[in-house]
NUMIMI-758566 format. One record per residue: residue in one letter; z, y, x of N, C-alpha, C, O in turn. Coordinates in steps of 0.2 Angstrom, whole numbers. Layout:
BEGIN
R resn    nZ    nY    nX   caZ   caY   caX    cZ    cY    cX    oZ    oY    oX
R    a     Z     Y     X     Z     Y     X     Z     Y     X     Z     Y     X
...
END
This chain:
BEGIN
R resn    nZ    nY    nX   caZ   caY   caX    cZ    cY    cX    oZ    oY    oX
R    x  -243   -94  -316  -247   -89  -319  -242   -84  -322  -237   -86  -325
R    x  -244   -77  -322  -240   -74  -323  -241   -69  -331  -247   -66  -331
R    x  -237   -68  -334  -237   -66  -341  -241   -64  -343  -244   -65  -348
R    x  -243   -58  -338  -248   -52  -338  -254   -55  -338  -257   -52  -342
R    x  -257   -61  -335  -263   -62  -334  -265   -66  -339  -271   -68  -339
R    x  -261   -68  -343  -264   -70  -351  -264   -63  -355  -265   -65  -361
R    x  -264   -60  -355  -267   -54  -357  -273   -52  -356  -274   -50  -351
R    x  -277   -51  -361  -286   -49  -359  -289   -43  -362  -295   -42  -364
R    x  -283   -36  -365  -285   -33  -366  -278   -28  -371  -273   -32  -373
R    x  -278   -20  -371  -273   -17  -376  -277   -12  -381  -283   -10  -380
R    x  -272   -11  -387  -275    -7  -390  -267    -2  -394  -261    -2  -393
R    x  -271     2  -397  -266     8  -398  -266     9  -406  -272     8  -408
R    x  -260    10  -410  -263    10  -417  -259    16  -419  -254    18  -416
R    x  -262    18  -423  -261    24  -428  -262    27  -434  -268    25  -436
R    x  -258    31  -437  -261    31  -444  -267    36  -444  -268    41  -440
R    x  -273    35  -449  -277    39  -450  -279    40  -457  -277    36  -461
R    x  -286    46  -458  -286    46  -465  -290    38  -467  -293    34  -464
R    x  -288    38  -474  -293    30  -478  -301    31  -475  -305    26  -474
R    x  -302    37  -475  -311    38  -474  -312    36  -469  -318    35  -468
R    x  -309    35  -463  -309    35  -456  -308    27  -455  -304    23  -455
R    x  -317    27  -454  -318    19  -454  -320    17  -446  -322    11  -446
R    x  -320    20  -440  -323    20  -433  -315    15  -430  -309    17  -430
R    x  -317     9  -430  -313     6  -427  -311     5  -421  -315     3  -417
R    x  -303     5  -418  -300     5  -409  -304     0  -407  -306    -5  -409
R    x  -307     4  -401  -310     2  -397  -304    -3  -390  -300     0  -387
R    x  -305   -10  -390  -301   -15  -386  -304   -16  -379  -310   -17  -380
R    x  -302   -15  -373  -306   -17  -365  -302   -24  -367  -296   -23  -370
R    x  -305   -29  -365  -305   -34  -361  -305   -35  -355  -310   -33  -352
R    x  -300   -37  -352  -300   -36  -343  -295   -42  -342  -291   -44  -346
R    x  -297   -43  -335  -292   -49  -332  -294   -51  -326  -300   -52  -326
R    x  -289   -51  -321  -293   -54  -314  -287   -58  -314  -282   -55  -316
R    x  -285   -64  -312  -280   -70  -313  -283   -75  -307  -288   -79  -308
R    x  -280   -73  -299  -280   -76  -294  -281   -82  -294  -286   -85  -292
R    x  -274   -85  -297  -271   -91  -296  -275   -96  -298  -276   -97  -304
R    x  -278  -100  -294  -283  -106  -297  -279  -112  -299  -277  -116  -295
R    x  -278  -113  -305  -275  -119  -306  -279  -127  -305  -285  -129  -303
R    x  -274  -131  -306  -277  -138  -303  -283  -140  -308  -283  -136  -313
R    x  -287  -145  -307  -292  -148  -313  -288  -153  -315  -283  -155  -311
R    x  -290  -154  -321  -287  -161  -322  -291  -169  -319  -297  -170  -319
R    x  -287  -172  -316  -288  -178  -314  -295  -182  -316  -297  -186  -312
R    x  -297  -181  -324  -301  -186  -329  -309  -184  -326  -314  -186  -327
R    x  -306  -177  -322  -315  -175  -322  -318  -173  -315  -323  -171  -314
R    x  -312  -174  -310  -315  -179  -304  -320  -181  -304  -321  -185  -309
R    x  -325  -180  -301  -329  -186  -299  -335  -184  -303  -341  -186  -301
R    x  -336  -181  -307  -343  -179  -313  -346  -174  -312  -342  -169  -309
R    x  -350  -172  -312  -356  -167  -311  -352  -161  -315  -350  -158  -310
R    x  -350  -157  -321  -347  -156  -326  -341  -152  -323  -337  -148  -325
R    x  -340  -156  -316  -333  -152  -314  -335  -144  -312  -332  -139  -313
R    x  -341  -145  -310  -343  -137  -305  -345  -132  -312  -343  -127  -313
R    x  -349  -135  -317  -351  -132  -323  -354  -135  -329  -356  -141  -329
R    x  -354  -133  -334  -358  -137  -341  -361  -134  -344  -358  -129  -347
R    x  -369  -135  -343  -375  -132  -346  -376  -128  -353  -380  -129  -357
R    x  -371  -125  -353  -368  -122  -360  -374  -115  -360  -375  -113  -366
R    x  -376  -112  -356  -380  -105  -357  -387  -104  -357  -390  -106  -352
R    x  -390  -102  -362  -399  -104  -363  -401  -105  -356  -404  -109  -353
R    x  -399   -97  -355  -402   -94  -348  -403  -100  -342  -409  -101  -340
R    x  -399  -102  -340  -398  -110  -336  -403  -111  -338  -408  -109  -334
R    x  -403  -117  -345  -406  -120  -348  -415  -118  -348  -420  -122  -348
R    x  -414  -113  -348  -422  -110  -348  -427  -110  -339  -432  -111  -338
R    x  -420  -110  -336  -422  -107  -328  -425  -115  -326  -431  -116  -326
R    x  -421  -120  -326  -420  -126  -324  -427  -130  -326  -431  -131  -322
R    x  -428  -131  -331  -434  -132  -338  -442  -131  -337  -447  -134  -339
R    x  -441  -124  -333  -449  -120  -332  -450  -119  -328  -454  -114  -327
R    x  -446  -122  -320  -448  -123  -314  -451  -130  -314  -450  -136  -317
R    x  -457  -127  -307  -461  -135  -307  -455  -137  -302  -450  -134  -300
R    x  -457  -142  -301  -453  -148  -294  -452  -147  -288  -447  -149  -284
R    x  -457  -141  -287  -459  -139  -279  -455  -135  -278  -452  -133  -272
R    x  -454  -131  -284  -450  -123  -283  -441  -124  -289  -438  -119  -290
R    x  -440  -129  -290  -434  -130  -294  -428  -129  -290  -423  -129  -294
R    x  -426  -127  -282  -423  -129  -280  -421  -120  -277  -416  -117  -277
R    x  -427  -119  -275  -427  -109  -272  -426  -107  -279  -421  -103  -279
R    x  -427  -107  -284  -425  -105  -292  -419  -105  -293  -416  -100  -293
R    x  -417  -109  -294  -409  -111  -294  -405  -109  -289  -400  -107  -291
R    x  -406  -109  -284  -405  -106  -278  -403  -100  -282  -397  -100  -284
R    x  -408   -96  -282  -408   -88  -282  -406   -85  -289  -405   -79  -291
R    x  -407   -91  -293  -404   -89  -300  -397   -88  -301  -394   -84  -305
R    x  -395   -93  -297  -386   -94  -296  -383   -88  -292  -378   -86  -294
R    x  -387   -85  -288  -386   -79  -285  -383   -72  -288  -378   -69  -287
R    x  -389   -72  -292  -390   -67  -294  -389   -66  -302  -388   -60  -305
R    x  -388   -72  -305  -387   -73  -311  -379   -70  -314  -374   -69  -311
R    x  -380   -66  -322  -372   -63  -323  -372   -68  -328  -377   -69  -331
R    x  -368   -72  -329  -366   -77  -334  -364   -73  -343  -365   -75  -348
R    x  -360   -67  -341  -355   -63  -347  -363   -63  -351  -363   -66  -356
R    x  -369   -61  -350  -375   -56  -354  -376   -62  -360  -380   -61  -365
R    x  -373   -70  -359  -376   -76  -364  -368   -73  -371  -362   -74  -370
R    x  -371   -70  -377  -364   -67  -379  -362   -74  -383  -357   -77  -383
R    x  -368   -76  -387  -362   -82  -390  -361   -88  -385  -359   -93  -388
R    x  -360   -88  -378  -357   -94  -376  -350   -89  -373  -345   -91  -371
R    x  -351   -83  -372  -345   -78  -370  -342   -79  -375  -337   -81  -373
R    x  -343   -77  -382  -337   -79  -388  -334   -87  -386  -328   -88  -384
R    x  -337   -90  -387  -336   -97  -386  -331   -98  -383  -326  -101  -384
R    x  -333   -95  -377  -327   -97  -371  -321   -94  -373  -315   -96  -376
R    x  -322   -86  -372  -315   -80  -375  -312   -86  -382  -306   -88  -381
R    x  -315   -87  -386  -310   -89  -390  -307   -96  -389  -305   -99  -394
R    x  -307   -99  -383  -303  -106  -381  -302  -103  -373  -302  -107  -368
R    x  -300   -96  -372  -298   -94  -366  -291   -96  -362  -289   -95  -356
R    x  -286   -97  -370  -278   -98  -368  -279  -107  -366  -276  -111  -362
R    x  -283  -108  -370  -284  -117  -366  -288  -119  -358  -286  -123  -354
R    x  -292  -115  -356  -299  -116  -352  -294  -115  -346  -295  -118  -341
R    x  -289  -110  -347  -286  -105  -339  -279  -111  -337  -275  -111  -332
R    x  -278  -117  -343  -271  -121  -343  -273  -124  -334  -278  -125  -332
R    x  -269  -124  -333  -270  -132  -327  -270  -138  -331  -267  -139  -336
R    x  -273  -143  -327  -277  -150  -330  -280  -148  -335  -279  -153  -339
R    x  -282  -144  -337  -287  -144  -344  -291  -148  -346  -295  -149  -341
R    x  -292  -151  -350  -297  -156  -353  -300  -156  -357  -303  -161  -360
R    x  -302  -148  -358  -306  -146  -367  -313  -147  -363  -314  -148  -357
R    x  -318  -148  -369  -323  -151  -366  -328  -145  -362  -332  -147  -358
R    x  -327  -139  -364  -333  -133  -361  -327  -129  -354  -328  -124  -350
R    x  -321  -136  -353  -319  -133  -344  -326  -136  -340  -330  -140  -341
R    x  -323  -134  -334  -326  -131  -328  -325  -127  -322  -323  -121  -323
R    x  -325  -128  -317  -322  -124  -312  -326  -118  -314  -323  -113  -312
R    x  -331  -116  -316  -338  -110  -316  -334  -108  -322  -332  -103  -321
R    x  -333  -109  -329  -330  -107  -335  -321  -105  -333  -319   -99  -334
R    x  -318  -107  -330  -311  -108  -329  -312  -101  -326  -309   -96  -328
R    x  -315  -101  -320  -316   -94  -316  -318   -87  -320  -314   -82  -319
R    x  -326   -89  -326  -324   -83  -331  -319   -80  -335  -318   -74  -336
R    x  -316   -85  -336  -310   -85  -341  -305   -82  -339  -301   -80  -343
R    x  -304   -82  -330  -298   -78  -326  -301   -74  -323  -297   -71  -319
R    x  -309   -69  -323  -312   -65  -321  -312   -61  -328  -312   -65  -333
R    x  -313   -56  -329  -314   -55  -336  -314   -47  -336  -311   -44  -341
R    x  -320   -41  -332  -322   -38  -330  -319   -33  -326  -318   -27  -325
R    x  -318   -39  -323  -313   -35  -315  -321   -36  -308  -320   -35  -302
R    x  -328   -36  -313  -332   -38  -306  -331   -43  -303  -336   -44  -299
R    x  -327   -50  -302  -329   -53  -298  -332   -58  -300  -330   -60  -305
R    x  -336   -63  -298  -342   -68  -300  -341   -74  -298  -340   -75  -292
R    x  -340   -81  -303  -339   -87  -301  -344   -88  -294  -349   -85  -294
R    x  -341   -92  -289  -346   -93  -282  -354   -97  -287  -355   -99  -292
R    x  -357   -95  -281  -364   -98  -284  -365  -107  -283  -369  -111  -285
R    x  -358  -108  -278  -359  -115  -275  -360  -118  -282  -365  -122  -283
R    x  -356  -117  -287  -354  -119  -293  -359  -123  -294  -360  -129  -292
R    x  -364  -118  -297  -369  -117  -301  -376  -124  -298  -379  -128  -301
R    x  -375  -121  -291  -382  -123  -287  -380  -128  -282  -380  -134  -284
R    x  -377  -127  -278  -375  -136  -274  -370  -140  -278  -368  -146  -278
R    x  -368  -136  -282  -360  -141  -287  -367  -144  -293  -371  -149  -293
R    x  -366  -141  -298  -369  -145  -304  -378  -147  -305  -380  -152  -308
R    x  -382  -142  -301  -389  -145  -299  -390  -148  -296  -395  -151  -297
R    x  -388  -149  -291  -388  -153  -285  -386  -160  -286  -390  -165  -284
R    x  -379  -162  -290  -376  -167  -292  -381  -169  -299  -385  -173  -298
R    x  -381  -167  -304  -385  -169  -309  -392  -172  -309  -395  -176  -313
R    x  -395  -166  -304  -401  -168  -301  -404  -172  -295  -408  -176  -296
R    x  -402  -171  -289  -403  -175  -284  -398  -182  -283  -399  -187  -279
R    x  -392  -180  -288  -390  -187  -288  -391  -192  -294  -390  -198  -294
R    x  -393  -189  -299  -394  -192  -304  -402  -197  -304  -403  -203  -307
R    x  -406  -194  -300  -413  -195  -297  -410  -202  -292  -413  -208  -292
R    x  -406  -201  -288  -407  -204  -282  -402  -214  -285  -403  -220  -285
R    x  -398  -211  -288  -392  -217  -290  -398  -222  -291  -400  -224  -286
R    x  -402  -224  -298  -405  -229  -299  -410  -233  -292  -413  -238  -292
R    x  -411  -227  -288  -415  -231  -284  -411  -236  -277  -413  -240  -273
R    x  -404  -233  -279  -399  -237  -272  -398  -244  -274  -400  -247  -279
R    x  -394  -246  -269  -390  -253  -271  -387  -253  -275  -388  -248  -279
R    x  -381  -257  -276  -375  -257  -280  -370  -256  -272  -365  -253  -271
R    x  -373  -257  -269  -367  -251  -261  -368  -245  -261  -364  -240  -261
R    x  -375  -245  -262  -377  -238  -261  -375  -233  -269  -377  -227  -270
R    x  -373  -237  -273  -374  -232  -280  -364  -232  -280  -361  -228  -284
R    x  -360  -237  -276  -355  -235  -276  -353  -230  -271  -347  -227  -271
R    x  -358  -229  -266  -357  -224  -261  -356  -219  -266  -351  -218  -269
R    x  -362  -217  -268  -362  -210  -272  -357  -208  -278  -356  -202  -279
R    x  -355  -213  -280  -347  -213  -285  -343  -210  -280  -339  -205  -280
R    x  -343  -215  -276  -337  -212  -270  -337  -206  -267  -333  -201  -267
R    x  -343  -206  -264  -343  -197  -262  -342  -192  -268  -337  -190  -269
R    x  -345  -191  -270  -345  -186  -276  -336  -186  -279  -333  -180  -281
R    x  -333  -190  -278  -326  -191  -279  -322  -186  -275  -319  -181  -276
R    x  -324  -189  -270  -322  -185  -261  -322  -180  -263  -318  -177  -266
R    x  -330  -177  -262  -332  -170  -263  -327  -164  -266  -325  -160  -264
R    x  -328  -167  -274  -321  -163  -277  -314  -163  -277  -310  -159  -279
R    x  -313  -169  -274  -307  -169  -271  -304  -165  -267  -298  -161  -268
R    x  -309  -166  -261  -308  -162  -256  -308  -154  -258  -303  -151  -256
R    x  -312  -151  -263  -312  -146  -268  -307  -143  -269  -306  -137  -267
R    x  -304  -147  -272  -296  -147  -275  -290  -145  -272  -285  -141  -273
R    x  -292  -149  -264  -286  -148  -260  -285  -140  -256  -281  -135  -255
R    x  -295  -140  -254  -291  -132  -252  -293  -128  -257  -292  -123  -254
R    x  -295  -127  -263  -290  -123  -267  -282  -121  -267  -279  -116  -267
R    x  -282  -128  -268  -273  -127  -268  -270  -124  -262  -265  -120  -262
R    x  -273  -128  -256  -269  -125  -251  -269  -117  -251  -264  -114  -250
R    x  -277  -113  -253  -277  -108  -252  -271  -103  -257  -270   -97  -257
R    x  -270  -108  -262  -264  -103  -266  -258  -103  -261  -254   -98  -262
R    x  -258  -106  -257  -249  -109  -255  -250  -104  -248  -245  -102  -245
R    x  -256  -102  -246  -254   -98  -239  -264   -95  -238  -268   -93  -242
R    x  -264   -95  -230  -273   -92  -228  -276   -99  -225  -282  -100  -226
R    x  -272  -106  -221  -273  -108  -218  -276  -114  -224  -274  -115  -229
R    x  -282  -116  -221  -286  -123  -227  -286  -128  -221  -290  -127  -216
R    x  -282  -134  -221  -285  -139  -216  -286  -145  -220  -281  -147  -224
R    x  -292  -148  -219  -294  -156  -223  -294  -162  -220  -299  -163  -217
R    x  -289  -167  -219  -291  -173  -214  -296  -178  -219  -297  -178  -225
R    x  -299  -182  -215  -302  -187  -219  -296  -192  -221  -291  -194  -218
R    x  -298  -194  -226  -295  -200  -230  -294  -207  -226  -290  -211  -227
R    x  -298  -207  -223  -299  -213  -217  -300  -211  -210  -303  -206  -208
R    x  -295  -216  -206  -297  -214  -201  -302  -214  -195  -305  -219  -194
R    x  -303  -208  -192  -310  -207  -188  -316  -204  -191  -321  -205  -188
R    x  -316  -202  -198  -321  -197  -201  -321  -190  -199  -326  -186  -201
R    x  -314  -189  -196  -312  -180  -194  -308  -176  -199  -305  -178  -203
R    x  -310  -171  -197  -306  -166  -200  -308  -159  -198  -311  -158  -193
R    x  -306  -153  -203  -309  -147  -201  -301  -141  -204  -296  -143  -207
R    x  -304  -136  -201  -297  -130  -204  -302  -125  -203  -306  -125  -198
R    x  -300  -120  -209  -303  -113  -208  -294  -107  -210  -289  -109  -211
R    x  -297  -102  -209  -293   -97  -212  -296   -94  -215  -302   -92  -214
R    x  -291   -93  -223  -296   -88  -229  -289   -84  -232  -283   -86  -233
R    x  -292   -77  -231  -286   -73  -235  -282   -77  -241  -285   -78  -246
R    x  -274   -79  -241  -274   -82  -247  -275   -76  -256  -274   -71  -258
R    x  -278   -85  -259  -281   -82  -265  -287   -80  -265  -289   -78  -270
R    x  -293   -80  -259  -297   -77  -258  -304   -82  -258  -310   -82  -260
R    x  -300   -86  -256  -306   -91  -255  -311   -92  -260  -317   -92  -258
R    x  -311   -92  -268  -314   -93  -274  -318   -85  -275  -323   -86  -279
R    x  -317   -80  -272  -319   -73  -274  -324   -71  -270  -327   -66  -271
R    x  -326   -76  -262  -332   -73  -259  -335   -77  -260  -333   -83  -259
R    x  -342   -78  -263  -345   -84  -263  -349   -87  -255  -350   -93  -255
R    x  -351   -85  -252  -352   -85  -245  -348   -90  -242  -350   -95  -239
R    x  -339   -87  -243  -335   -89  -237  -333   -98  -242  -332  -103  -239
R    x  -333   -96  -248  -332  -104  -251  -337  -109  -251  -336  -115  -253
R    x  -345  -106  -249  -349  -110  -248  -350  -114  -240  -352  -120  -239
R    x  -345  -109  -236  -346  -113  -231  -339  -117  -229  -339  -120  -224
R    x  -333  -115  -235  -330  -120  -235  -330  -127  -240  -326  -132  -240
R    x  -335  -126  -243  -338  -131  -247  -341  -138  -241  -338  -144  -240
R    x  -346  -133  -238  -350  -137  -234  -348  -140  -229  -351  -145  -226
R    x  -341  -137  -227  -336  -140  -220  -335  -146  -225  -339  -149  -222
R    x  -333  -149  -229  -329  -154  -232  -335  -160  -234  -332  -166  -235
R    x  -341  -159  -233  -345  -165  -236  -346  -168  -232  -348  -173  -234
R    x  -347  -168  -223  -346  -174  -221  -341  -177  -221  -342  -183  -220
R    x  -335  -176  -222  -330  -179  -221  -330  -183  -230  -326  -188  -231
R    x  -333  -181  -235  -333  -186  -240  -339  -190  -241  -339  -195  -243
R    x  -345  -186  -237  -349  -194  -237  -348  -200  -234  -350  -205  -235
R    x  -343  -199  -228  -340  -203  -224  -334  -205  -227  -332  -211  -226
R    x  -331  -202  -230  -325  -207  -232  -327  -212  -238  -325  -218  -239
R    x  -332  -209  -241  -336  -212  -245  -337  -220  -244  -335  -225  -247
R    x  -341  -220  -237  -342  -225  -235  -349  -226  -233  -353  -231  -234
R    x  -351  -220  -230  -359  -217  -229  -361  -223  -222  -366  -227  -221
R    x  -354  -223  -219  -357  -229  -212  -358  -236  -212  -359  -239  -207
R    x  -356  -237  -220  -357  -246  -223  -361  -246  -223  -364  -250  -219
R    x  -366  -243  -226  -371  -242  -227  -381  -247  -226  -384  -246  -221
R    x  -384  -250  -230  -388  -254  -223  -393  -247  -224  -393  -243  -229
R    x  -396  -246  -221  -403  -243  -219  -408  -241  -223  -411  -235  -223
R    x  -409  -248  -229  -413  -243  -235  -411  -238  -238  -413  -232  -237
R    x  -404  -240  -241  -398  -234  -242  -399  -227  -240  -400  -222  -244
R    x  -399  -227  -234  -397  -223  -230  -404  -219  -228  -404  -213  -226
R    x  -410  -221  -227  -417  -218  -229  -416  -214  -235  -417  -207  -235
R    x  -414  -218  -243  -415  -214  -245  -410  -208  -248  -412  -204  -253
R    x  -404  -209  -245  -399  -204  -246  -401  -196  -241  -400  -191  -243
R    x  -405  -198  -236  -406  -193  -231  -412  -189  -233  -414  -184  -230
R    x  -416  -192  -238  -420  -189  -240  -418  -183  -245  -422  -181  -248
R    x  -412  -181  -247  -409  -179  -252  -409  -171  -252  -410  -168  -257
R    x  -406  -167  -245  -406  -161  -245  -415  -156  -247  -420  -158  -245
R    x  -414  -152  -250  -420  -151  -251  -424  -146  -246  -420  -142  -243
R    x  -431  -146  -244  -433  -144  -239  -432  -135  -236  -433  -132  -231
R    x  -429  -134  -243  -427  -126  -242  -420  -126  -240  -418  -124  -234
R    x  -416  -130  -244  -409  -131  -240  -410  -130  -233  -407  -125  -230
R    x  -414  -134  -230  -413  -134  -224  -413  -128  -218  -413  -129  -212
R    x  -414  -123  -221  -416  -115  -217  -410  -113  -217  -410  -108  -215
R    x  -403  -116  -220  -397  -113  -220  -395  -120  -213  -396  -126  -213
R    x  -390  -113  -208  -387  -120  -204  -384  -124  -203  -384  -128  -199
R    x  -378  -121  -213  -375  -125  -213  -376  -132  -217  -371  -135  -219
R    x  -382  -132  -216  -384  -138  -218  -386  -145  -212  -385  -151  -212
R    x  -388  -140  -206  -389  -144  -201  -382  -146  -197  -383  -151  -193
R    x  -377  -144  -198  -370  -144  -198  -367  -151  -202  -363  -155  -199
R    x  -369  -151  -207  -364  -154  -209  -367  -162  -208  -364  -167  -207
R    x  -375  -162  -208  -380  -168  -206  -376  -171  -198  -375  -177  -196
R    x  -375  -165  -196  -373  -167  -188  -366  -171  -188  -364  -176  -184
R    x  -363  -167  -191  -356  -170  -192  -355  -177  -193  -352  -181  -190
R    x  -360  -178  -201  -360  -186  -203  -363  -191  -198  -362  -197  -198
R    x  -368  -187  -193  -372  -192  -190  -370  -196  -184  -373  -200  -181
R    x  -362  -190  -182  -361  -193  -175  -357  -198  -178  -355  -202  -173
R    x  -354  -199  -183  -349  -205  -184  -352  -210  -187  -350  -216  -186
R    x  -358  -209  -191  -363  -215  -192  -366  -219  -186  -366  -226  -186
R    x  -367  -215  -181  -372  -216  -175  -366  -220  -171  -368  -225  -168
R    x  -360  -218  -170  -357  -221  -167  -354  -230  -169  -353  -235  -166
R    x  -353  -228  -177  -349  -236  -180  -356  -241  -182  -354  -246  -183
R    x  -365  -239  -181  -369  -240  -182  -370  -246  -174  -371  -252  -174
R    x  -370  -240  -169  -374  -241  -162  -370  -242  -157  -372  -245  -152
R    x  -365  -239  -158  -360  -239  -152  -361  -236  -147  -362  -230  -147
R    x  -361  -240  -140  -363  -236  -133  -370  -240  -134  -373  -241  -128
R    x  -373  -242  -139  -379  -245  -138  -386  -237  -143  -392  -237  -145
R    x  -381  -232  -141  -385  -226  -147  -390  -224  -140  -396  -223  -142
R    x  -390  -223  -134  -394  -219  -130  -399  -224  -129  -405  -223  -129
R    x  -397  -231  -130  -405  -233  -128  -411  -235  -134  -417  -236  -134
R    x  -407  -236  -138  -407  -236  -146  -413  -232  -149  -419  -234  -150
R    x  -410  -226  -149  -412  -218  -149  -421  -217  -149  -425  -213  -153
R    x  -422  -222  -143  -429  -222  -138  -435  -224  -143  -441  -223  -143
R    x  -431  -230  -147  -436  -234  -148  -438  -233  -154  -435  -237  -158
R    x  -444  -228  -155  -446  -225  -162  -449  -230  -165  -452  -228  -170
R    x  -451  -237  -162  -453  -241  -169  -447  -242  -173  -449  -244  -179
R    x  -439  -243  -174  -434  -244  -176  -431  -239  -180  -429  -234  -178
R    x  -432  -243  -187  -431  -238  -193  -424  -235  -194  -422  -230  -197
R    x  -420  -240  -191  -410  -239  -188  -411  -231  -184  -408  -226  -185
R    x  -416  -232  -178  -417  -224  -171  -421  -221  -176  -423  -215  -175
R    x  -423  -222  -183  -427  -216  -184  -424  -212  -190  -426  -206  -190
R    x  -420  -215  -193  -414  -212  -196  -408  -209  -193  -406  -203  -194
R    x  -406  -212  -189  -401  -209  -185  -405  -203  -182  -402  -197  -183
R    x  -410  -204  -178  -413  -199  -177  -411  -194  -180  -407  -190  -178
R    x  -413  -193  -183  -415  -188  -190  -409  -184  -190  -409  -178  -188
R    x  -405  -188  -191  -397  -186  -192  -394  -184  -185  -389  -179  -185
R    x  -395  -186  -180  -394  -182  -174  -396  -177  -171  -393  -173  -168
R    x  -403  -179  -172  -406  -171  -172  -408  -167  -174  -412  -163  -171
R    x  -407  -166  -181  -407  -161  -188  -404  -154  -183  -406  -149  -186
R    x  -400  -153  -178  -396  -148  -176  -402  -145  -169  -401  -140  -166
END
């Protein structure tokens, strides 16, 4: 990181008369590329994407029914300026030499705060992945679904969630060292994917970061251990995308991805005939999963 970009503002001084009480006016600015690593400790937590530090959130989230919490948030994350909340903006400014460190571990980090802290009225906006598939999504759809799984299935979801931000982490980083992001799976025969992102760029389009968000989740549901899985499980993990999610296609994308390696360590060459027979709750999940696309 370079000298400059801990700097978040200049001022000019001069002498003037005693009466002369109108004080220098200071800009605050900063745009600071370079995405530093997280620290290791906050792997794996909901808290990594953001921490419900701003009313506004807190108000959005609270006064949605059930039916409509998911299109709200959706569209609040979109459109949402985080700077307008001023005392969680003091807050941060004043632990900003801390927030921007790599491995940070002050408690109000965050990949969504860490991004403020290195945007700082240069226009560019934490991706909305953060906000809405990162920290609502995990807080809520996984915080809902954990007590209803097994003790496989509640290790699954530890393990993926792990994955997810890991994988996170790696093209981050990759994206600082060049444009090329390739991810293999952690184990082998779950895949692998590669994009090109102007280096430095990936964190600044929120569009292109959500679709390389979504490249990386089958390959952590699966490293996870999505195909140990028995079938309760796995009914109720697939119930998880929410019905609006599903109008995006990278959502049927990433279903498809997990599903052809489930269906294969599942069914084998036994998946065509399998497939047919819709009293079986194994073809009718799979199903799902297969034909989501």
């Amino acid at each position: 990181m370079a000298d400059d970009d801990r700097i978040v503002g200049y001022a000019e001084s001069y002498m003037t008369p005693r009466s002369y009480t109108k004080r220098a006016r200071v800009e605050r600015t900063a745009c600071d590329v370079q995405v530093p690593p997280a620290a290791d400790s906050i792997i794996g937590r909901c808290e990594y994407y953001y921490r419900p530090l701003h009313c506004e959130y807190l108000d959005t989230v609270t006064k949605v029914t059930a039916g409509s919490a998911w299109a709200t948030v959706k569209a609040f994350a979109t459109s949402w300026d985080p700077w307008t909340d001023k005392e969680v903006t003091a807050r941060l400014l004043h632990e900003r030499q801390t927030l921007i460190q790599p491995e940070c571990t002050a408690s109000d980090w965050s990949r969504h705060s860490n991004f403020m802290m290195r945007h700082i009225g240069c226009g560019h906006k934490p991706p909305s992945y953060y906000l809405s598939y990162g920290y609502f999504y995990c807080s809520n759809y996984g915080a809902k679904l954990y007590p209803t799984l097994s003790p496989a299935g509640q290790a699954w979801l530890r393990s993926a969630k792990w994955y997810l931000q890991k994988n996170m982490e790696d093209g981050l980083n990759q994206n600082m060292q060049g444009k090329v992001i390739k991810i293999s799976s952690a184990k082998p025969g779950n895949g692998s994917f590669s994009m090109v992102v102007t280096r430095y760029q990936l964190e600044l389009d929120s569009e292109t970061f959500k679709t390389f968000a979504f490249e990386t989740h089958p390959l952590a549901y699966l490293d996870g251990g999505l195909s140990d899985l028995q079938i309760g499980d796995m009914l109720k993990i697939m119930g998880g995308p929410a019905l609006e999610e599903w109008a995006d296609p990278r959502t049927y994308q990433q279903v498809w991805d997990s599903g052809k390696v489930v269906a294969s360590k599942t069914l084998g060459d036994a998946w065509d005939s399998t497939k047919i027979d819709v009293d079986d709750p194994v073809s009718k999940i799979l199903g799902r999963l297969m034909d989501a696309k």
